[in-house]
C-alpha positions as CSV (number, residue, x, y, z in Angstrom):
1,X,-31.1,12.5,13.9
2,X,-34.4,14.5,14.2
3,X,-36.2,15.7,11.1
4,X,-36.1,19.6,12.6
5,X,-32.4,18.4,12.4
6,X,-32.0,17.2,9.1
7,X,-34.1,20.2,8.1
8,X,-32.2,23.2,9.3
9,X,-29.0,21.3,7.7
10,X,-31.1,21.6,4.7
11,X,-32.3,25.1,4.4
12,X,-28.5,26.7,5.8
13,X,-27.2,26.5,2.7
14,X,-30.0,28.1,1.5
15,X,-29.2,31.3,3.8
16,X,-25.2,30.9,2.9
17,X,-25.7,30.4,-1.2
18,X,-29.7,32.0,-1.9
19,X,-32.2,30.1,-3.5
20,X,-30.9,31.2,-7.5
21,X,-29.2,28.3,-9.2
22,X,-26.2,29.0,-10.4
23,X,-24.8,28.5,-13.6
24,X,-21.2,27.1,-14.9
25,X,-18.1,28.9,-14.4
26,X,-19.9,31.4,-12.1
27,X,-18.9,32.9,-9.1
28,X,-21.8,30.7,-6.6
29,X,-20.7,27.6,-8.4
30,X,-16.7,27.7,-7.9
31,X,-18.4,28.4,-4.0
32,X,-20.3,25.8,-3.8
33,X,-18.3,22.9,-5.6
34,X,-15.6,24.2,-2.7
35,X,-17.9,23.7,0.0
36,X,-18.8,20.9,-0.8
37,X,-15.4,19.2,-1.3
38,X,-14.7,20.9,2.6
39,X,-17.9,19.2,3.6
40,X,-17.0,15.8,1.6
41,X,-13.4,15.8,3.3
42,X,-15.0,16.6,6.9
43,X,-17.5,13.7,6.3
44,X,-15.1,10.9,4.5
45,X,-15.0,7.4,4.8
46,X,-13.1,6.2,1.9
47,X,-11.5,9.3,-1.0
48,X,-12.7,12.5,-2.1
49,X,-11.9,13.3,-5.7
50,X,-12.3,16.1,-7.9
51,X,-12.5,15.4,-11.4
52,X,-12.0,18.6,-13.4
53,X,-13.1,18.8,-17.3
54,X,-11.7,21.8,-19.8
55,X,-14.6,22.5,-22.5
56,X,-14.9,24.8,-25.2
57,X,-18.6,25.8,-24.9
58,X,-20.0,28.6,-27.5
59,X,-21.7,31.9,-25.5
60,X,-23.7,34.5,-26.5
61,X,-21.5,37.2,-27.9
62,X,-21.8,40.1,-24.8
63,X,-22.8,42.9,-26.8
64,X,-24.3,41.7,-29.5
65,X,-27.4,39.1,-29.6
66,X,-28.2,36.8,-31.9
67,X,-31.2,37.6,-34.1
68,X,-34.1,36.6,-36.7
69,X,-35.3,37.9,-39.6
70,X,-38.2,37.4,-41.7
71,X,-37.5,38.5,-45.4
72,X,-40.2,39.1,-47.8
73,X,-39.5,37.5,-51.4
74,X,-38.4,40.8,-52.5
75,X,-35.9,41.3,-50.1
76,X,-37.7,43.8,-47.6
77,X,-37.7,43.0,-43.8
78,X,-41.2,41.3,-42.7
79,X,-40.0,41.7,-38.9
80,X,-37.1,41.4,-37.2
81,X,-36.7,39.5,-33.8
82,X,-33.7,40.6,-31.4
83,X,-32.9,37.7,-28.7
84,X,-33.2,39.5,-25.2
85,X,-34.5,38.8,-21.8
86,X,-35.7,41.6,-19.4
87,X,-35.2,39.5,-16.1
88,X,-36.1,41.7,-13.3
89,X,-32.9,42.2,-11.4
90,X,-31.6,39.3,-12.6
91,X,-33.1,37.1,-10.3
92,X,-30.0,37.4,-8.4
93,X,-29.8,36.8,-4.8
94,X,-28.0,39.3,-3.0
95,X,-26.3,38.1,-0.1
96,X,-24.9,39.3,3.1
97,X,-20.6,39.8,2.1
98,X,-21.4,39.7,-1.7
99,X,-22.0,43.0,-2.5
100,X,-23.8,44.3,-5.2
101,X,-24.9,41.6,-7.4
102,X,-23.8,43.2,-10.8
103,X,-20.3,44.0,-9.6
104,X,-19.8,40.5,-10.3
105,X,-21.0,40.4,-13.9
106,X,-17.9,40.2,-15.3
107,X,-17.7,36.3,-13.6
108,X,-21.0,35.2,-14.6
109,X,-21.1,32.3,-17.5
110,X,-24.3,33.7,-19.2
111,X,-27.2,34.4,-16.4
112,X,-26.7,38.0,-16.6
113,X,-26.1,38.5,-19.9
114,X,-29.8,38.2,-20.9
115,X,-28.9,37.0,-24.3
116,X,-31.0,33.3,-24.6
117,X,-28.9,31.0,-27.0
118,X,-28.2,27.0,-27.3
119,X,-24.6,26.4,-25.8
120,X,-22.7,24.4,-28.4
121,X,-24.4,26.1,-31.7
122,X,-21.7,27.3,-34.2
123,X,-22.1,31.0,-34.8
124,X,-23.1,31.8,-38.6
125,X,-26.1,33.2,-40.7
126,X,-28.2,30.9,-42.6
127,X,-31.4,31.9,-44.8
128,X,-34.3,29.1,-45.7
129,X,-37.4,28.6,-46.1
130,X,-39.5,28.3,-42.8
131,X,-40.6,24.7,-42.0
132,X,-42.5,23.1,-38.7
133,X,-41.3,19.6,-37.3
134,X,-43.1,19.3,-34.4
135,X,-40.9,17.8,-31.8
136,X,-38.3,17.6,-34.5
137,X,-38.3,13.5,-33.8
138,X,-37.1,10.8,-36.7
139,X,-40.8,10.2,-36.7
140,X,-41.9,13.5,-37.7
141,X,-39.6,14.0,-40.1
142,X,-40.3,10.5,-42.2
143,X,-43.8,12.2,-42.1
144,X,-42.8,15.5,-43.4
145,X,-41.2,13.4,-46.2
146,X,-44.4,11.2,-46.8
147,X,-46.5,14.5,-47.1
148,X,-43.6,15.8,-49.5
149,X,-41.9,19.0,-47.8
150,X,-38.8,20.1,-49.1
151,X,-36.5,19.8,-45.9
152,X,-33.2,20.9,-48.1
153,X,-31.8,24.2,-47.2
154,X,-34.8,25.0,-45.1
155,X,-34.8,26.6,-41.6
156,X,-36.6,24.2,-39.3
157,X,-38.6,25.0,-36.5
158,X,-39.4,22.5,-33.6
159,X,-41.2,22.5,-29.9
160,X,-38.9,21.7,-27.1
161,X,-39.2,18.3,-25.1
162,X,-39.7,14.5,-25.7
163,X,-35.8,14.4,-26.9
164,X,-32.7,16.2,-26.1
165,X,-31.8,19.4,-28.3
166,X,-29.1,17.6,-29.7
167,X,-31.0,14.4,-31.3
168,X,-33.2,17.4,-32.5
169,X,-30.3,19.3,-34.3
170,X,-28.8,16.2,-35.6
171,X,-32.1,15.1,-37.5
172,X,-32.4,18.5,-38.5
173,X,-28.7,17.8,-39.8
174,X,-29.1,14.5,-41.4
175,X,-32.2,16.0,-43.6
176,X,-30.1,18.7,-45.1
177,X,-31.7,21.3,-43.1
178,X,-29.5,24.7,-42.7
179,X,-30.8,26.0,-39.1
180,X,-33.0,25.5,-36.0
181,X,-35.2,27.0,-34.2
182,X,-36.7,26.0,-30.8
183,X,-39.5,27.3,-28.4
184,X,-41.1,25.8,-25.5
185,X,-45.3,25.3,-25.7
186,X,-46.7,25.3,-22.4
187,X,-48.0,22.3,-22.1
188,X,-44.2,21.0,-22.6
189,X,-43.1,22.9,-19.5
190,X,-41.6,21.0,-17.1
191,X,-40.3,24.1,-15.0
192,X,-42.0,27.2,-13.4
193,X,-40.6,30.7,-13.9
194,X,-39.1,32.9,-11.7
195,X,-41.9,35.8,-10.4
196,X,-41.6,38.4,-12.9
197,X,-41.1,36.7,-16.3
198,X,-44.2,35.4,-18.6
199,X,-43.7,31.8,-20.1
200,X,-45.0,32.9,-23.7
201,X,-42.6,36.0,-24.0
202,X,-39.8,34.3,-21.7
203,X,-36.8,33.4,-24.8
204,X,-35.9,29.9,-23.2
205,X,-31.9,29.0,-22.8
206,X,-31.0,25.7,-24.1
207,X,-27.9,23.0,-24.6
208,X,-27.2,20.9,-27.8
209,X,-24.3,18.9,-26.8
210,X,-24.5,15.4,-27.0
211,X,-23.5,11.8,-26.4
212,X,-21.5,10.6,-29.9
213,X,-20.7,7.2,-30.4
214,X,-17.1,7.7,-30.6
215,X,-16.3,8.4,-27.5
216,X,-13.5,10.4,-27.7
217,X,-15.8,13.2,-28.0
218,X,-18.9,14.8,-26.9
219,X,-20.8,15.9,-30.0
220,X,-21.8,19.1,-30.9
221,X,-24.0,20.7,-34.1
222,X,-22.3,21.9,-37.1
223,X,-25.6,24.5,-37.8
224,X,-26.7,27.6,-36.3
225,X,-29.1,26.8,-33.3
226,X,-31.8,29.2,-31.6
227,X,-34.4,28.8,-29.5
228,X,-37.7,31.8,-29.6
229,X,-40.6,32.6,-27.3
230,X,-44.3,30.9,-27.7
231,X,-45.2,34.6,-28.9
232,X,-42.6,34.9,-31.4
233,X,-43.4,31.2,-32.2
234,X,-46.3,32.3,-33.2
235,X,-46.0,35.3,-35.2
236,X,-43.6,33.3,-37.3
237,X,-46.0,31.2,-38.3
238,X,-48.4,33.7,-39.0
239,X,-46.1,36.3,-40.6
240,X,-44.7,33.8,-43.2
241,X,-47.3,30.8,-43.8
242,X,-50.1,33.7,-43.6
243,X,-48.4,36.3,-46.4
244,X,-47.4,33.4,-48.5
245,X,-49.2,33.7,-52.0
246,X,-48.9,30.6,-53.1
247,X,-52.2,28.5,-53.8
248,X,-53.6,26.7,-50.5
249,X,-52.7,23.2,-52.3
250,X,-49.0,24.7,-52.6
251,X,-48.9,24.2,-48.8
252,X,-48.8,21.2,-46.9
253,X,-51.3,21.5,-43.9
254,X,-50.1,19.9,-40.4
255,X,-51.4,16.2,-39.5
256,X,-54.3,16.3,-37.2
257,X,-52.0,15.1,-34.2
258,X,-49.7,18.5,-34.5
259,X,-52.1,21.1,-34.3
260,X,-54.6,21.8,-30.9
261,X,-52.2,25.0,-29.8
262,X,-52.4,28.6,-30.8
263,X,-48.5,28.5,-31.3
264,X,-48.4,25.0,-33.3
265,X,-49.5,26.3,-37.1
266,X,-51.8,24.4,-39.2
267,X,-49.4,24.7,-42.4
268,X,-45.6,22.7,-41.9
269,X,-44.3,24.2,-44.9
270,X,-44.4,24.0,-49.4
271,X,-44.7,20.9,-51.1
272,X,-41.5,19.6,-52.5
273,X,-42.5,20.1,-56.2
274,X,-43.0,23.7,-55.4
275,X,-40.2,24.8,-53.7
276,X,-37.5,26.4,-56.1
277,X,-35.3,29.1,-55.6
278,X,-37.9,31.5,-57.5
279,X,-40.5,30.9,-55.2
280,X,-42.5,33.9,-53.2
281,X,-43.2,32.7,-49.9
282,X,-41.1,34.6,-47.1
283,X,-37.8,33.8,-45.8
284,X,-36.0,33.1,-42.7
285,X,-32.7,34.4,-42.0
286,X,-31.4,33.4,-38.3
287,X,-27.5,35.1,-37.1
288,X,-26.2,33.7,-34.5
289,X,-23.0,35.4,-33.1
290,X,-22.2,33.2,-30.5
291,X,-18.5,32.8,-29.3
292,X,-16.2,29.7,-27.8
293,X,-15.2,30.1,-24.2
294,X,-13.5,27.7,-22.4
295,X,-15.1,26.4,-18.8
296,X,-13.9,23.9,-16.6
297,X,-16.2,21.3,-15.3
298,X,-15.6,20.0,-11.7
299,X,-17.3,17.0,-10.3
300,X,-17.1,16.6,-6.6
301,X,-17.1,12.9,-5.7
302,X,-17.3,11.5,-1.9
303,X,-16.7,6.7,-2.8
304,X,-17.5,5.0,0.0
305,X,-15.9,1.4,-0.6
306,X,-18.6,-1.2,0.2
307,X,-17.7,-4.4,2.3
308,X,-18.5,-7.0,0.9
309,X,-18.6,-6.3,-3.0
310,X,-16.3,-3.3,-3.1
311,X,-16.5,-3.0,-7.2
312,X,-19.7,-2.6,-7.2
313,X,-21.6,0.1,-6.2
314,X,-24.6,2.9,-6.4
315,X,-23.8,6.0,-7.1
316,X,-26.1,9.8,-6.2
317,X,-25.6,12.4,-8.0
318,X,-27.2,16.0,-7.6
319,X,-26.2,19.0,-10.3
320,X,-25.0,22.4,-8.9
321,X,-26.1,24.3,-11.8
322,X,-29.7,24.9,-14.0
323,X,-30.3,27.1,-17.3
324,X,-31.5,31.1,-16.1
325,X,-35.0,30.7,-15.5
326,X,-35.7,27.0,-15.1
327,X,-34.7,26.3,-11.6
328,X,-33.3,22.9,-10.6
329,X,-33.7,23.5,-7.1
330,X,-29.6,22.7,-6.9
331,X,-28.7,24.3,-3.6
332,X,-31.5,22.0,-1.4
333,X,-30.3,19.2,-3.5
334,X,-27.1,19.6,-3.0
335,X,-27.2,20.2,0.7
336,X,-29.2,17.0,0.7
337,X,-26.3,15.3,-1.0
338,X,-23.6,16.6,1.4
339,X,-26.6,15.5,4.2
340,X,-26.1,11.9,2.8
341,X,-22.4,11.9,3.2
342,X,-23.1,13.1,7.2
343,X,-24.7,10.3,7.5
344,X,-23.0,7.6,6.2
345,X,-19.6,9.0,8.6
346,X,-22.1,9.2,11.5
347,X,-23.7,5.4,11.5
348,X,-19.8,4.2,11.0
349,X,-18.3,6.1,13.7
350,X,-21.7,4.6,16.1
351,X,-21.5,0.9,14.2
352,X,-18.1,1.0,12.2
353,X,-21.1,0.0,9.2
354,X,-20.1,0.0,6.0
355,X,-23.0,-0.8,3.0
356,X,-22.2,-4.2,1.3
357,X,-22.0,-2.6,-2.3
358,X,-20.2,0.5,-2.7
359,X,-21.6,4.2,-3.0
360,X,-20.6,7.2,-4.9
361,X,-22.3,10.4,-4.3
362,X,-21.3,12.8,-6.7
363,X,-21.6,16.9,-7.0
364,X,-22.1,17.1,-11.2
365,X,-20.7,20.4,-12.9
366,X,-22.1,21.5,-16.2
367,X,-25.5,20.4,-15.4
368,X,-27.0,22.7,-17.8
369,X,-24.6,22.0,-20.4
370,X,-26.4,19.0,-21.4
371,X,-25.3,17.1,-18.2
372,X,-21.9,17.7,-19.2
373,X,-19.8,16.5,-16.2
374,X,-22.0,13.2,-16.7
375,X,-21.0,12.8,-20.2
376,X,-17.3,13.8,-19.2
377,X,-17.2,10.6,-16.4
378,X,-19.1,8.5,-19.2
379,X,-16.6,9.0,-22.0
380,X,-13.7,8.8,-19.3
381,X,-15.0,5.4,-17.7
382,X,-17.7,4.0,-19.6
383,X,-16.0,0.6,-19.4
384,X,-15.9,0.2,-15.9
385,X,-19.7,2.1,-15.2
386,X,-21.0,-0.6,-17.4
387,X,-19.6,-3.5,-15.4
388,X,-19.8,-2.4,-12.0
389,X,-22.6,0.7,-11.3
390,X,-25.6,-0.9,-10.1
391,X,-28.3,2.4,-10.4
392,X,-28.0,5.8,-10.1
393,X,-30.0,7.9,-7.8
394,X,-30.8,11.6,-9.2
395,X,-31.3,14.0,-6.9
396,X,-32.5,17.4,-9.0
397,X,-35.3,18.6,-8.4
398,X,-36.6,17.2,-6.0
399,X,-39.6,19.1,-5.2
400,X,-42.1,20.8,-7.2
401,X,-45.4,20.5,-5.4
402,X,-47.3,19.4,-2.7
403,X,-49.7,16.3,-4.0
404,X,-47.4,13.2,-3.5
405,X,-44.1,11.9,-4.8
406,X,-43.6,10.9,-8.4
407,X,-41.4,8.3,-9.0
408,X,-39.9,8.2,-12.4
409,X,-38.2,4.9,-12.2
410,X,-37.5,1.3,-14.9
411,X,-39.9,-1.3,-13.9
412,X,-38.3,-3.5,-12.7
413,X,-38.4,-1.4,-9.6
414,X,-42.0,-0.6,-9.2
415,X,-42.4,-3.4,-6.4
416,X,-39.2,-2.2,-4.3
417,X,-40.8,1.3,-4.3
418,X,-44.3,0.2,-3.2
419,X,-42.7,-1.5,-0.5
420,X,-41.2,1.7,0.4
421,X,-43.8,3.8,0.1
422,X,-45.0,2.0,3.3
423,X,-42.5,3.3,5.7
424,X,-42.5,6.9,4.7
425,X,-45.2,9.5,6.1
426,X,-46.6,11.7,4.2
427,X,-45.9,15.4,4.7
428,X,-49.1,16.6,4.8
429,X,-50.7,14.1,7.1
430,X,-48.6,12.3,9.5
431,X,-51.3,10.1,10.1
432,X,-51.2,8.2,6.5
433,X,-48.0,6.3,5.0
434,X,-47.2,7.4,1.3
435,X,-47.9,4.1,0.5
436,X,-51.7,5.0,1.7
437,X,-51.8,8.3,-0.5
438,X,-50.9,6.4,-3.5
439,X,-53.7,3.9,-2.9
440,X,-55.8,7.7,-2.7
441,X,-54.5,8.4,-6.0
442,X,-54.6,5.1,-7.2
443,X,-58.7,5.1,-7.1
444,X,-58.9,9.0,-8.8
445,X,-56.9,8.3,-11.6
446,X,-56.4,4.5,-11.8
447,X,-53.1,4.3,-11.5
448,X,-50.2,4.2,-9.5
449,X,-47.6,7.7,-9.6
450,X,-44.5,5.6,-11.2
451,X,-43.8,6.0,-14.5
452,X,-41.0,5.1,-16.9
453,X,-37.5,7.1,-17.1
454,X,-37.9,9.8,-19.2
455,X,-37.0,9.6,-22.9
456,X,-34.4,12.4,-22.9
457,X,-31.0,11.2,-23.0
458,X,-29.9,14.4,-21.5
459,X,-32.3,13.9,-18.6
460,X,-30.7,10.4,-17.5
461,X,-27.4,9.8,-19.5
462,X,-26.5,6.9,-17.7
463,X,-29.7,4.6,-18.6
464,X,-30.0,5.5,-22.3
465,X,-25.9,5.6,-22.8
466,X,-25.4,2.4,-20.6
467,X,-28.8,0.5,-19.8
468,X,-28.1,1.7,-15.6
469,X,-31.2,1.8,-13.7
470,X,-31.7,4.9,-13.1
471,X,-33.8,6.7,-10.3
472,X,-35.8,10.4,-9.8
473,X,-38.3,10.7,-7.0
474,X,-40.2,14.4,-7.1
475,X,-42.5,15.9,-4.8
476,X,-45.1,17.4,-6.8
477,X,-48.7,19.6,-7.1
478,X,-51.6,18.2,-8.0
479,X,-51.9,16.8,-11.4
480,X,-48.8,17.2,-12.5
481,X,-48.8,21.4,-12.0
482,X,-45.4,23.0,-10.8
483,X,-44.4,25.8,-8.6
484,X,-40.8,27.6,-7.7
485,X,-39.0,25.3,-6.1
486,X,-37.7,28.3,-4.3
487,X,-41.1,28.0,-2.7
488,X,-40.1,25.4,-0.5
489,X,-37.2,27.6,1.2
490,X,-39.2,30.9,1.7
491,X,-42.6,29.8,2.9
492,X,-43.2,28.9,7.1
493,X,-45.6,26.3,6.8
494,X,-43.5,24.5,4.3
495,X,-41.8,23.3,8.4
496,X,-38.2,22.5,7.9
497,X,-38.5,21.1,4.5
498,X,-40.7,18.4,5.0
499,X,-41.3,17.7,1.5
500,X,-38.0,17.3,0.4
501,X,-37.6,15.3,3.7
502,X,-40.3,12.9,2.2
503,X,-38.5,12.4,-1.0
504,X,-34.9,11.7,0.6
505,X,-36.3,9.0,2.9
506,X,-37.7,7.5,0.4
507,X,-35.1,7.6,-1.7
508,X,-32.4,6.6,1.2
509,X,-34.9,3.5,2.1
510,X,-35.0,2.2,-1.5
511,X,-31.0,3.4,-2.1
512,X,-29.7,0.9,1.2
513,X,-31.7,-1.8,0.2
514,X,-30.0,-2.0,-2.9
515,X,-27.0,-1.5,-1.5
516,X,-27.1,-4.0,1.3
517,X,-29.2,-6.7,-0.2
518,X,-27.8,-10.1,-1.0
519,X,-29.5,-10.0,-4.1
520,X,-30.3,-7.0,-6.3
521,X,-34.2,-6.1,-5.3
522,X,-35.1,-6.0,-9.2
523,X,-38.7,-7.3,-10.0
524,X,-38.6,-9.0,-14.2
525,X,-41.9,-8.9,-14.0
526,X,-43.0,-5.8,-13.9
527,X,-40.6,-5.3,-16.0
528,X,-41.9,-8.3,-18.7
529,X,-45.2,-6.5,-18.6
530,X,-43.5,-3.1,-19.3
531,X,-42.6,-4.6,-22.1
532,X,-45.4,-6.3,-23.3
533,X,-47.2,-2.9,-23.1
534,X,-44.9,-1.2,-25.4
535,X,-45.2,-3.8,-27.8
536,X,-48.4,-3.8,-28.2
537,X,-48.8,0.3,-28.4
538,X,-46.2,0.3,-31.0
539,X,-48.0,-2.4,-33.2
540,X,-50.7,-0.3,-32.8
541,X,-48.6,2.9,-33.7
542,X,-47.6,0.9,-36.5
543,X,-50.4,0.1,-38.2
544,X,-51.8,3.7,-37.7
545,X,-48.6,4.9,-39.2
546,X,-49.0,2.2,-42.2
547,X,-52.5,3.1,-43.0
548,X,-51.2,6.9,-43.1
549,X,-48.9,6.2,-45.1
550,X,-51.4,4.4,-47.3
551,X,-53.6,7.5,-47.4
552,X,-50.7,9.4,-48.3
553,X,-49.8,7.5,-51.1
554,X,-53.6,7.6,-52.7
555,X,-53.9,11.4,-52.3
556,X,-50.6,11.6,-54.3
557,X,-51.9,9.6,-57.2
C-alpha cells in the first residue's frame, strides 16, 4: 500500500467525524465507537468484542457552576470566582447531515456546557484556610510539614502535572485537608489550545478517578475538587497571602525550588502554631454542585490470535475521547488504529500470515475519565494482563510538531528503537533516515529523544498498575513546543499526513518485531544503567533533602 494511500485512509475520517475530540457519552463518540466496530468486523481475523462499562461519573450541575470565594476574616466577600468558559462556538465542528451543532446539546457529556470541573469530585462546600503544595506530591507535603504549615481543615491548592489528579486528591485527603484546587502553569502544558482561548484565563477540565488497590473498584475522592485558571491562580495568591495581617514570620515563605513563576506565590501558607480558628488571614470557601450521571464505557476490541504463542500477545490501544480544550488528536489516531487492523486482514488474505504472539488493538472509551475503559479491563482481567500482555503500544497523540519523533519508552527498549529509527524516513527530508536526525539532535543537545514513561499513572495505567512495557512515539516541534494537532488535518503542505505516517511506521516496525521475534527484543542493559542513574540522583536527592531538613530543624530551635 502507497503512503498517498495510507494517507487519504487517514484524513477520511477526518472529513466524516471533524477534527474536535469528542467526549464520553456524546453524540461523535457513540458514532465513532460504531464505526469502528463496522470497520473491526469488515477487517477481522480472529473476534471483535465490545466490552461495555456502566459508571456513575459526577458532572457539572447545567445551570449552575461551581464557584469560589474569598472571605475576609470578618465575613465580607474579598472576590468571588464563577467557573465558566467562553469557548468560541464551542469548538464544534459542524458537519455536512449534522445540523446545527447546538441542537445537539442536550447529548453532549460536558463539552458544551462550559462549566470546567474534576469528574469524580463529590459536590459540597468546604471553607479553609488557603495553602500552596506545589505539585501536591507526598514529597511536598512532608516539606510543608517540616516548615510547620497547618494542613488540617485547610483548602489546598496545587499545579497540575508530574502525578495524576487523583494521587493529588488522595494526599490532600490523607493530610486532613478539606478541598482542592488545581490550575495548570504553562510551563506544565503538555497541550495547545484551540484558536480562540488564552491558556492563563482558559479554566482547565480535569479527572480524579483512580486505580485503588482493591480492585473491585475504581477510586474516587471523598472532597470537593476544582481546578482555576493561571489568572485566578494568581489573584488568589495575591488577594489572600497579600491582605493577610499577620506578621511576615507568621507566614511560611515557599522553598527556593517552588517559586520562579508569576502564578507560583512566594508564601505556602501560616505556621502551624499560628493557625487557630480566631485567626485573620482570609478564607477560602469552594462549592461545588456537581451531579452523578451514569455513562457507559465501550471499548472496541479487534484479537488477532497469534500462531505460535496464542496467550500471549501485544496489545494497541488509541482513546476516542480528550477533555474540551486539550485535544488528543483521537480521530487520526483512531483511523490509524482501524488502518492497523486493514492491514493485518490484507497480508493474511496475500500470505495467510499470522504474527507469532497475539495482538489486540483496542478502541478505549472514557479516555478522559482518567483512562477509564483502561481501568475497567484492568480491574476486570488484571490476572490474566499480568501473565500474558507483552507491551502495550499507545497511540494518542501522536503528533504535535514537526522536529522529530519522541519516543517515550522503558529502557530496556532504547536499542530496539535505534534500530528502528534506521528504516524510517524522515518527513521532512526523504533523503535522511530518522535514525540520522536523531544523531542531528543527538550533537545539539547531547542526547538521544527517548526518555522514560511518564510518571502519571493515568497517562500509562498498564506499566505503573502492572510493570507492562509500555510504548508512546510523538511527532513533535522543536524543543519540545506544541501546536493543534488539528494542524496536521487542515494544512496542504502537511501531504497526506506524513507525520503521523512517520510515527506509525515506526511504531508498526518496532510493534512486529516484538511480535514475531523468537525472543522478546528487550535490552537489561540499558535498562541496568537506567537504573543505576536513578539511584544515584535519588541519593543525591536524599542527601539534599536530609540537609534541609537539618536546616529546618536549626531554624526551629
Amino acid at each position: 500500500m502507497t503512503a498517498a494511500g495510507v494517507g487519504h485512509n487517514v484524513s477520511s475520517p477526518g472529513l466524516q467525524f471533524g477534527t474536535d475530540d469528542p467526549t464520553t457519552g456524546d453524540a461523535k463518540d457513540e458514532r465513532l465507537a460504531d464505526a469502528v466496530f463496522k470497520d473491526f468486523q469488515n477487517y477481522v481475523i480472529g473476534s471483535v468484542t465490545v466490552e461495555e462499562y456502566d459508571v456513575v461519573v459526577t458532572s457539572p450541575d447545567p445551570v449552575r457552576p461551581n464557584e469560589l470565594e474569598i472571605l475576609h476574616y470578618n465575613g465580607s466577600r474579598l472576590q468571588h470566582f464563577v467557573f465558566e468558559n467562553n469557548t468560541p462556538s464551542n469548538h464544534s465542528s459542524r458537519q455536512a447531515g449534522e445540523g446545527d451543532a447546538r441542537s445537539n446539546r442536550k447529548d453532549s457529556a460536558w463539552k458544551d456546557r462550559e462549566f470546567p470541573h474534576v469528574a469524580f469530585s463529590p459536590s459540597g462546600v468546604a471553607e479553609g484556610n488557603l495553602v500552596y503544595a506545589h505539585y501536591g506530591r507526598q514529597t511536598d507535603f512532608v516539606v510543608l510539614q517540616a516548615l510547620g504549615v497547618d494542613l488540617r481543615d485547610s483548602v489546598v491548592v496545587m499545579r497540575m502535572g508530574r502525578l495524576t489528579v487523583a494521587e493529588k486528591i488522595r494526599n490532600c485527603e490523607s493530610h486532613g485537608v478539606k478541598a482542592a484546587l488545581l490550575y495548570w502553569q504553562d510551563n506544565d502544558v503538555t497541550f495547545d489550545l484551540p484558536e480562540g482561548l488564552n491558556s492563563s484565563s482558559f479554566v482547565p477540565y480535569a479527572s480524579a478517578a483512580g486505580h485503588s488497590i482493591d480492585t473491585t473498584r475504581v477510586w474516587q475522592p471523598a472532597i470537593p475538587c476544582q481546578t482555576i485558571s493561571a489568572d485566578q491562580a494568581s489573584e488568589l495568591f495575591t488577594l489572600t497571602f497579600g491582605l493577610s495581617p499577620l506578621n511576615s514570620s507568621d507566614l511560611v515563605l515557599a522553598p527556593v525550588q517552588w517559586q520562579g513563576s508569576p502564578q507560583i506565590p512566594f508564601v505556602v501558607g501560616l505556621r502551624r502554631e499560628n493557625s487557630t480558628e480566631n485567626d485573620y488571614t482570609p478564607k477560602l470557601r469552594l462549592s461545588v454542585y456537581n451531579i452523578p450521571r451514569k455513562k457507559r464505557i465501550r471499548n472496541v476490541i479487534n484479537t488477532i490470535q497469534g500462531a505460535q504463542a496464542p496467550d500471549h500477545y501485544v496489545l494497541v490501544g488509541s482513546p476516542r475521547t480528550s477533555l474540551p480544550g486539550q485535544p488528543q488528536d483521537t480521530v487520526v489516531s483512531t483511523a490509524i488504529l482501524v488502518q492497523l487492523a486493514r492491514a493485518f486482514k490484507h497480508v493474511h488474505q496475500l500470505h495467510s500470515w499470522l504474527p507469532r504472539r497475539g495482538v489486540k488493538l483496542v478502541s478505549w472509551g472514557g479516555a478522559e475519565l482518567s483512562s477509564l475503559g483502561m481501568l475497567e479491563l484492568i480491574r476486570k482481567q488484571h490476572h490474566l494482563l499480568g501473565s500474558r500482555m507483552v507491551a502495550y503500544f499507545d497511540l494518542k497523540h501522536l503528533v504535535a510538531g514537526n522536529e522529530t519523533i519522541l519516543a517515550n519508552i522503558p529502557a530496556s527498549l532504547n536499542q530496539l528503537f535505534n534500530e528502528v529509527a534506521f528504516g524510517v524516513p524522515n518527513p521532512s527530508n526523504g533523503e535522511q533516515s530518522l535514525q540520522m536526525t536523531w544523531k542531528n539532535s543527538i550533537a545539539a543537545t547531547k542526547r538521544l529523544p527517548l526518555g522514560s514513561s511518564r510518571g502519571d499513572s493515568t497517562y500509562n495505567p498498564f506499566m505503573h498498575i502492572l510493570g507492562i512495557p509500555t510504548v508512546h512515539l510523538q511527532y513533535a516541534g522543536p524543543g519540545g513546543s506544541i501546536s493543534p494537532p488539528s494542524l496536521s488535518t487542515r494544512l496542504e503542505q502537511h501531504h497526506h499526513f506524513k507525520f503521523h505516517l512517520a510515527v506509525t511506521r515506526m511504531l508498526t516496525l518496532a510493534m512486529l518485531t516484538i511480535l514475531d521475534s523468537r525472543l522478546l527484543p528487550f535490552d537489561l542493559t540499558d535498562a541496568a544503567q537506567s537504573l543505576h542513574d536513578t539511584v544515584w540522583q535519588t541519593s543525591q536527592g536524599l542527601m539534599e533533602c536530609s540537609q534541609n531538613v537539618h536546616r529546618l530543624g536549626k531554624d526551629s530551635e
